[in-house]
Phi, psi and omega in degrees: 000334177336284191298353180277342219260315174270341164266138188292155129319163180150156227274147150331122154250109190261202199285114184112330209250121189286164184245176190069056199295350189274343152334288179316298178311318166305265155008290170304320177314283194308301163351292177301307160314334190264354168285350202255000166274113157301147188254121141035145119271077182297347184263326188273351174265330173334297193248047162096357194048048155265119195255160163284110175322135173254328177239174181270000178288327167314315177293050167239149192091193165318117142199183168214153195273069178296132155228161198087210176251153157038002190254120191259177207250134181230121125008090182250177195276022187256016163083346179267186158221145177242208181228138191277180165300146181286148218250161170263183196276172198138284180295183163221181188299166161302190182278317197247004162262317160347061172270167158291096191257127190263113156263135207272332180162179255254011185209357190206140197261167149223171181204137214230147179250183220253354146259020141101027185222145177274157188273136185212179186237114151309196200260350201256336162115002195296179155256088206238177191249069207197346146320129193261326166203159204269145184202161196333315181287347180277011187247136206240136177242116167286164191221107170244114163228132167057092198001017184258161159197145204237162173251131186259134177271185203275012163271354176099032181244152172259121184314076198232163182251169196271147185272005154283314174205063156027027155293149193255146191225162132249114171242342190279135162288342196209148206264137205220169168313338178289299224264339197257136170229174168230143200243130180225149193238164172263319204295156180280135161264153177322126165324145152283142189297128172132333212277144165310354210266127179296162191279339165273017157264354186278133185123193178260153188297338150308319214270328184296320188264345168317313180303299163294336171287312202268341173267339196227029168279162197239001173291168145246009198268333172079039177232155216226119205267117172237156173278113182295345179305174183290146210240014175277349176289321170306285192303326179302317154294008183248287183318329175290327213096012209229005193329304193297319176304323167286325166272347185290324218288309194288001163281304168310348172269332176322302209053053159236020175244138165310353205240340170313149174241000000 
């Protein structure tokens, strides 16, 4: 009986059945983190970290109108669009690829170009910028199907450029291989559920420093001096890590925070 003494005890293992369940459990674990990692957009580093809109509650803000690979609806100063140069990968549009996008209600948008005029379809089908406020003709309706999209202007026409000297128009009743664009946006997209991240950093870095100007102001009047200046000093700083040292510092130029001196 001596040798029954030396063998461990230990739970029933049958035939086929891996041993070591707390491995397994470690496993879920490691599982779980890696569902709690955001994952990479390889199409939005592509262009610059401009990701492709999918709805139209996306289309607000900072964006651009892609047809192709990398080639954007670009803005001249005569009030027209042409379609600007292909971009290398990487890159995101120029300054003047850049629109303002509104949503006017729940199905239809407006888009204001960099020269501070909205977009409409003249009577000839061109597309120009040369509005002052949106009215029927300034509304863009997306058009979302099977992960494609085309923008219908307000003649019932689709945006596309003409394929002689690359003016952008709406002249097509029906959406063709021409017609299809990608509307890609800048704005920080919504935190993934697990993230850490405070609720005044969620949004775009205008709307990030609005949040903090309205948490830490010292008025009492409750209006609110946010700093109008270039907000690109922001993104680096968001990127180094210091983000909060940089909006206390553009606040304190305000004298609008209690923590300022």
């Amino acid at each position: 009986m001596a040798e029954y003494s030396n063998v461990k005890s230990g739970k029933l293992v049958l035939k086929g059945e891996k041993t070591g369940s707390h491995k397994k459990r470690k496993h879920k674990k490691q599982n779980r983190d890696k569902e709690d990692m955001p994952v990479k957009d390889e199409d939005a580093l592509k262009h610059g970290g401009w990701w492709k809109v999918k709805q139209i509650e996306e289309m607000t803000g900072s964006i651009a109108v892609e047809f192709g690979n990398q080639t954007y609806v670009k803005a001249l100063d005569n009030g027209l669009f042409t379609l600007g140069a292909p971009h290398s990968e990487g890159e995101g549009p120029s300054p003047e690829e850049v629109l303002t996008a509104f949503n006017v209600n729940d199905v239809k948008v407006a888009l204001k170009s960099g020269y501070g005029k909205y977009l409409r379809v003249d009577k000839d089908g061109a597309v120009t910028g040369r509005s002052d406020a949106v009215g029927p003709m300034e509304q863009w309706e997306p058009i979302f199907q099977d992960g494609k999209l085309a923008l219908l202007g307000c003649n019932g026409c689709f945006m596309s450029v003409a394929p002689d000297d690359d003016s952008v128009v709406a002249t097509s009743k029906k959406v063709g291989s021409d017609e299809i664009v990608k509307v890609r946006s800048h704005a920080v997209k919504e935190v993934t559920p697990g993230s850490k991240l405070p609720e005044e950093e969620k949004g775009s870095l205008a709307q990030v420093e609005v949040n903090y100007v309205r948490k830490f102001q010292k008025f009492q009047d409750k209006k609110l001096r946010v700093n109008r200046s270039d907000r690109s000093e922001l993104e680096q700083a968001r990127q180094e890590g210091n983000l909060h040292e940089a909006l206390l510092d553009r606040r304190s130029k305000m004298k609008a925070d209690r923590y300022c001196k």
